[in-house]
N, C-alpha and C positions, 0 to 999 in steps of 0.2 A: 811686678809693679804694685807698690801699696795702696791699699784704698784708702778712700776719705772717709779718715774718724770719726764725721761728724754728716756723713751723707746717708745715714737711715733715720726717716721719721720717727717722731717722739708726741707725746701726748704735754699739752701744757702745764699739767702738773709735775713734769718732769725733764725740763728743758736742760738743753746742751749749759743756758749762759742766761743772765738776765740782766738787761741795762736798764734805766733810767734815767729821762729824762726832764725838761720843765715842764708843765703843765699836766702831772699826772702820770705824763708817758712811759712806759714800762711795754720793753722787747722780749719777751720769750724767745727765744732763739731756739727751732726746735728740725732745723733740717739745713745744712747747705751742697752745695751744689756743687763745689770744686774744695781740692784738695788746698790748702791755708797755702799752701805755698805757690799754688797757680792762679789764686784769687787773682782780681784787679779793681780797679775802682769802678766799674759795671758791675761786679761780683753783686748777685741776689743773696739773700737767706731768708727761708720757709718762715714764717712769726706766728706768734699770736699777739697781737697788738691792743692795750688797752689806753684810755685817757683819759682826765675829768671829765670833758665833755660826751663822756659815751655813758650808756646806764651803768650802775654801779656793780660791778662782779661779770660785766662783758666782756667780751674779745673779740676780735676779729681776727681771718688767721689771711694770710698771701704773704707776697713776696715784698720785701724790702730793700732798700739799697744796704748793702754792705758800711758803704761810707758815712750814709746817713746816719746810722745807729751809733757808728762808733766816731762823728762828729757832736751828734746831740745829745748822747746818749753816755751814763755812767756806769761800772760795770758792778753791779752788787752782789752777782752769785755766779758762779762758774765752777765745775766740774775742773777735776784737775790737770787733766785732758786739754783742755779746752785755754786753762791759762797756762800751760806750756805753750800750745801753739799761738795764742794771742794775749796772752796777758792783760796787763789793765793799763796798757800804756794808750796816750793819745794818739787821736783818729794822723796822720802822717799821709799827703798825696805823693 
């Protein structure tokens, strides 16, 4: 059985994937929890989440929705890994 590519933690300087979106918003994507292909729209992933309205060079890290990211969210950096298994296509229920 294969594991998930993307299920050991990472430090934010060195994220799986990074999106952004309005108001600042930028995902570090730095752990998830199912393998891309057993995802679902519940699906979590581990963050470090920053925004204008937080102090400047913060983050915060937990969990986010999957869909949220890749509804609000644009994708500006990603491991090649990572856009094989999700590319930079739109968020799709």
């Amino acid at each position: 059985m294969a594991k998930n590519p993307f299920g050991k933690s990472r430090d934010a300087v060195k994220p799986y994937a990074i999106y952004r979106g309005a108001n600042g918003f930028e995902w570090r994507i730095l752990k998830t929890y199912k393998k891309p292909e057993n995802e679902d729209q519940y699906s979590r992933w581990f963050v470090s989440a920053t925004s204008d309205l937080m102090f400047e060079g913060s983050y915060e890290y937990g969990d986010t929705y999957k869909r949220d990211i890749l509804e609000f969210g644009n994708l500006v950096y990603a491991e090649p890994e990572w856009q094989e298994h999700y590319g930079d296509k739109p968020y799709q229920q």
